[in-house]
Structure formats: structure tokens, C-alpha cells
N, CA, C and O of each residue as an XYZ file, in Angstrom:
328
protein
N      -3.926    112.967   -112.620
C      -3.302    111.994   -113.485
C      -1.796    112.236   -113.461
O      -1.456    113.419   -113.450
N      -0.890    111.356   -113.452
C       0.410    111.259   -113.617
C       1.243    110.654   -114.904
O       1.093    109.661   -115.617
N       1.747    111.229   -114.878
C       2.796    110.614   -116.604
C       4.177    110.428   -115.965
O       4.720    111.220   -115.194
N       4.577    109.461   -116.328
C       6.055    109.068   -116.637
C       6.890    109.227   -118.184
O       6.547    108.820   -119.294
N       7.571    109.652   -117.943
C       8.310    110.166   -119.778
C       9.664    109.720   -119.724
O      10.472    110.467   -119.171
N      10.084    108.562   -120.230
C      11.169    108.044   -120.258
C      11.786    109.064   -121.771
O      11.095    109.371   -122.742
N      13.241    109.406   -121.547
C      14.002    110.186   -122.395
C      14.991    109.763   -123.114
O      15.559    108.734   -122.749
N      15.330    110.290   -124.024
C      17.219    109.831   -124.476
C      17.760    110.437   -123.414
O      18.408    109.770   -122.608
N      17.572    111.830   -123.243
C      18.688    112.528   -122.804
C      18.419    114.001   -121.626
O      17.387    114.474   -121.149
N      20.049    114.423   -121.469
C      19.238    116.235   -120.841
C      18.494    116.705   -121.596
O      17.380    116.675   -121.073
N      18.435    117.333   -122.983
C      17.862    118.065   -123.521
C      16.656    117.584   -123.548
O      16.016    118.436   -122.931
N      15.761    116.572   -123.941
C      14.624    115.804   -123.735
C      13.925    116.209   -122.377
O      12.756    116.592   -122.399
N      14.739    116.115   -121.024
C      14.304    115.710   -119.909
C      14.036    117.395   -119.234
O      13.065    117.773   -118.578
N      15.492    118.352   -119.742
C      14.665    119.596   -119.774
C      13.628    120.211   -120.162
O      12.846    120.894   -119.500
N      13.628    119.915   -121.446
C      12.311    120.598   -122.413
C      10.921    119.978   -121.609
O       9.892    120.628   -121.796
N      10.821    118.759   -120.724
C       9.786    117.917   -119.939
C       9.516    119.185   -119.023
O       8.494    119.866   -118.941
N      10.740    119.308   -118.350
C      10.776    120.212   -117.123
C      10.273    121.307   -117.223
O       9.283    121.540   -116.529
N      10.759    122.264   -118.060
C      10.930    123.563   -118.292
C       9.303    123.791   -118.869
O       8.467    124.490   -118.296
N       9.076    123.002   -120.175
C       8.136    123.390   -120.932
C       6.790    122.557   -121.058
O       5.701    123.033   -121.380
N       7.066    121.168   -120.735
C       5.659    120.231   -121.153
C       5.233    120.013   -119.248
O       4.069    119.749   -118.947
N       6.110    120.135   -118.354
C       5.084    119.993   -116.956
C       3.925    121.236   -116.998
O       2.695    121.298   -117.018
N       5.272    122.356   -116.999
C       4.033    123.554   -116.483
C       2.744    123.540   -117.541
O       1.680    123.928   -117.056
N       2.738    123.196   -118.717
C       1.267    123.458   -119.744
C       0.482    122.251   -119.320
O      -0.712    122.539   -119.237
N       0.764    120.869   -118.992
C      -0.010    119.774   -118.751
C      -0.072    119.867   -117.191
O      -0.620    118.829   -116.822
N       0.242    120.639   -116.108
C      -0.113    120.493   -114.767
C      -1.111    121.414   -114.619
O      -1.989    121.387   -113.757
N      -0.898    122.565   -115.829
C      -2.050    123.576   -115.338
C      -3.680    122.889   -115.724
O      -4.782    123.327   -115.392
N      -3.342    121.681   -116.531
C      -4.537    120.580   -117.027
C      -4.487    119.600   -116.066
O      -5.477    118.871   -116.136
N      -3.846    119.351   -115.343
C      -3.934    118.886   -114.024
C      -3.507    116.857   -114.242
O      -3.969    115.818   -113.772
N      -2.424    117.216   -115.195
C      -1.832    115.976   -115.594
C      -0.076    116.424   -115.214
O       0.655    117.223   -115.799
N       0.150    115.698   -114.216
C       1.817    115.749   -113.473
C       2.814    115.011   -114.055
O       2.935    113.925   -113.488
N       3.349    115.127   -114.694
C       4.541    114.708   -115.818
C       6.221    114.525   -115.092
O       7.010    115.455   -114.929
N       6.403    113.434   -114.826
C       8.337    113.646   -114.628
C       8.906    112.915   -115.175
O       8.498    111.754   -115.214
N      10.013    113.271   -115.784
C      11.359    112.139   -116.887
C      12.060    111.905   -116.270
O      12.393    112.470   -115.228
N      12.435    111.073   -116.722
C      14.006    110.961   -117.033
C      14.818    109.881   -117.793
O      14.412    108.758   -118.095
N      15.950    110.378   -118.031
C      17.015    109.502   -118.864
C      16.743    108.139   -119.141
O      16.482    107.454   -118.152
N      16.741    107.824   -119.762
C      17.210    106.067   -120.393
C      18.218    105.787   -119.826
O      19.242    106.414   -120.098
N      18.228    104.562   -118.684
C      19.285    103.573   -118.239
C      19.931    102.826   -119.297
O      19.577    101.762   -119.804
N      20.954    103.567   -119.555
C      21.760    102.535   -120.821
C      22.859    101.871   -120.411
O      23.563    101.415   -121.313
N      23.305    101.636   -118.951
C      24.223    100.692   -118.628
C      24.626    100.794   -117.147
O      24.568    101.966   -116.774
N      25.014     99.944   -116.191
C      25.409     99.676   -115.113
C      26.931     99.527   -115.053
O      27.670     98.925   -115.832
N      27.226    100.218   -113.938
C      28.733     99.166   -113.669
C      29.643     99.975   -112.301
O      30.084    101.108   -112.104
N      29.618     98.924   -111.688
C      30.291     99.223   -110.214
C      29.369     99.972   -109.282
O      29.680    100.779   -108.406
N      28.079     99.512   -109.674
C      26.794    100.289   -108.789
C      26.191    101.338   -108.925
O      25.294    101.761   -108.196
N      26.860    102.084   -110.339
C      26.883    103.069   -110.794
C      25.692    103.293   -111.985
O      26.136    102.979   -113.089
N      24.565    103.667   -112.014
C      24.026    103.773   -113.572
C      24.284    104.968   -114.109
O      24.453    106.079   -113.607
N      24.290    104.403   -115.665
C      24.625    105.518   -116.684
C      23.743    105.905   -117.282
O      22.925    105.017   -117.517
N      23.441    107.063   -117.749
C      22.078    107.579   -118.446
C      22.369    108.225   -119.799
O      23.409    108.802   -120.118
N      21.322    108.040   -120.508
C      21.111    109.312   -121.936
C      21.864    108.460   -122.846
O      22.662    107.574   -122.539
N      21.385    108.975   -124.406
C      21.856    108.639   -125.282
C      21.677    106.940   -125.614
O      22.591    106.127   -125.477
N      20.149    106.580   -126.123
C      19.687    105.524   -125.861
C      20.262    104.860   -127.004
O      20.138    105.295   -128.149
N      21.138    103.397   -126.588
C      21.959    102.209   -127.687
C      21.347    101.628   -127.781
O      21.800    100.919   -128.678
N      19.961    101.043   -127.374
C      19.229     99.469   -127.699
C      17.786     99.931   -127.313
O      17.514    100.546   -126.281
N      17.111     99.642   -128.048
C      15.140     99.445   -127.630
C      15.000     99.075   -126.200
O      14.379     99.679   -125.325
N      15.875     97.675   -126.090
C      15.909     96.957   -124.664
C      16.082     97.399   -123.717
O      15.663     97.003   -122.630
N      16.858     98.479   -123.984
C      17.208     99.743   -122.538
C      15.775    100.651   -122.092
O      15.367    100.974   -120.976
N      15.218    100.904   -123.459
C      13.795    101.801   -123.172
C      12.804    101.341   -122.483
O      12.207    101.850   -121.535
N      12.594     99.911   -123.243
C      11.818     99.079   -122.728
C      11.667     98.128   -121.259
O      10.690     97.659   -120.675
N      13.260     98.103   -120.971
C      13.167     97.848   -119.702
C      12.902     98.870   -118.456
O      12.412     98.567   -117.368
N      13.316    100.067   -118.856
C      12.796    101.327   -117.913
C      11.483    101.541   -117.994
O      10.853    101.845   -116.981
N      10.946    101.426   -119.078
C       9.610    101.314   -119.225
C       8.687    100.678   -118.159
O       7.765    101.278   -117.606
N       9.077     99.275   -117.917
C       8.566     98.203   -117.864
C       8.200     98.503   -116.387
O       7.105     98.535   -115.826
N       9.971     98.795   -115.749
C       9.995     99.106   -115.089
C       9.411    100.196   -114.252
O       9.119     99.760   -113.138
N       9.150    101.419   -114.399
C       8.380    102.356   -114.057
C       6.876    101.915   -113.829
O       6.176    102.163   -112.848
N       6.551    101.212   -114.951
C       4.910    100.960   -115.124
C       4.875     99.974   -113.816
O       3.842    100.248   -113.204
N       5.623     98.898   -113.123
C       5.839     97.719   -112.436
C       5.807     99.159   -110.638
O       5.016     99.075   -109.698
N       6.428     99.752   -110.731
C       6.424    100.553   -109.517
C       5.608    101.225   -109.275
O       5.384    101.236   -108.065
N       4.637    102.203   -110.159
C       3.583    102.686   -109.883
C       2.846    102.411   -111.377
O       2.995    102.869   -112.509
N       2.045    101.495   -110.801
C       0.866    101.515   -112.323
C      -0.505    102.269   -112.357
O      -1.389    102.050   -113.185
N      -0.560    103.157   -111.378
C      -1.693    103.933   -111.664
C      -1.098    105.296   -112.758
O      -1.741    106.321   -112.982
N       0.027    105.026   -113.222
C       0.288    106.056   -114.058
C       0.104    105.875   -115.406
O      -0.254    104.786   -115.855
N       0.272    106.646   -115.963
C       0.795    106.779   -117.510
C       1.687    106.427   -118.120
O       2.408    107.223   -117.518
N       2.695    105.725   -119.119
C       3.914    105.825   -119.413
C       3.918    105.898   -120.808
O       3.124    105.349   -121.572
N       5.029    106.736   -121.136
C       5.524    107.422   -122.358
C       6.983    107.638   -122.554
O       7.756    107.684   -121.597
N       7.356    107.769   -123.772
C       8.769    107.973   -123.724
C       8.818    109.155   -124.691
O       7.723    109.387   -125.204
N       9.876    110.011   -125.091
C      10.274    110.712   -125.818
C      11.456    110.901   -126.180
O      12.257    111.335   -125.352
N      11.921    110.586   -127.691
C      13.035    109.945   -128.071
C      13.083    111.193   -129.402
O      12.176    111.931   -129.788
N      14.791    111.046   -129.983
C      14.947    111.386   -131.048
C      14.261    110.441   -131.965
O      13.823    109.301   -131.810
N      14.314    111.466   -133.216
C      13.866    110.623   -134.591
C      14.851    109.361   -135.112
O      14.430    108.334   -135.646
N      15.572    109.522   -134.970
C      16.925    108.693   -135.102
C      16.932    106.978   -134.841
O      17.316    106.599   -133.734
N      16.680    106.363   -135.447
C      16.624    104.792   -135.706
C      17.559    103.962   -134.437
O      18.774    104.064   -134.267
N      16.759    103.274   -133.774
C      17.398    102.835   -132.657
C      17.784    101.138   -133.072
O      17.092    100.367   -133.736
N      18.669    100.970   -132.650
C      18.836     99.436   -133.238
C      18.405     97.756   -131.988
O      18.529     96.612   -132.426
């Protein structure tokens, strides 16, 4: 089984790395993050520190649209997103 874990940020996407792959791979569920796309510009994307739902949700969407035999999840601060 595979998981996708959309993040706010580094600290999120480490703690994935460091601490939630190795306990859920040894269960034989493969986990990788990363950052929230929160803006484009000059070909460039910017990551972390999620400003809008719409940003989550479109990475979301997105991920699930490229491989849908996976899982998708996000992991966010507590912090009220507007």
C-alpha cells in the first residue's frame, strides 16, 4: 500500500521522513510528502506554509489524478486555514 501526505511544511515533511515512513513501512504501508504548492511564478514553484484550502486541495487532487491506486492524506497545523 502507498500513501501520499500532502504537508504545510519542512518540519511536517521531516517528521514523515524521519519518523512516520520507517514505523508504517515496517507494516508494509510506503508513505512520501511533501510541501503544499502555494504559488507559481517564472516556472518556479513555491512550497510550505499553506495560505488557502485551494492550494491543499488542488495538490491533493492532483496527486490522487497521477497515481490513484494510492492513498491520500494531508498533515497540517492546527491553525485555521482561510
Amino acid at each position: 500500500m502507498r500513501l501520499h501526505l500532502v504537508v504545510e511544511g519542512q518540519t511536517e515533511e521531516t517528521f514523515v521522513r524521519n519518523l512516520l515512513a520507517p514505523e508504517l513501512g515496517a507494516k508494509g504501508i510506503f508513505c512520501d510528502a511533501h510541501s503544499v504548492t502555494t504559488g507559481r511564478r517564472g516556472g518556479k514553484a513555491y512550497r510550505g506554509g499553506l495560505v488557502a484550502f485551494a492550494h491543499l486541495r488542488r495538490d491533493l487532487e492532483r496527486w490522487i489524478k497521477q497515481d490513484g491506486a494510492t492513498l491520500a492524506s494531508q498533515l497540517l497545523d492546527t491553525a485555521p486555514v482561510r
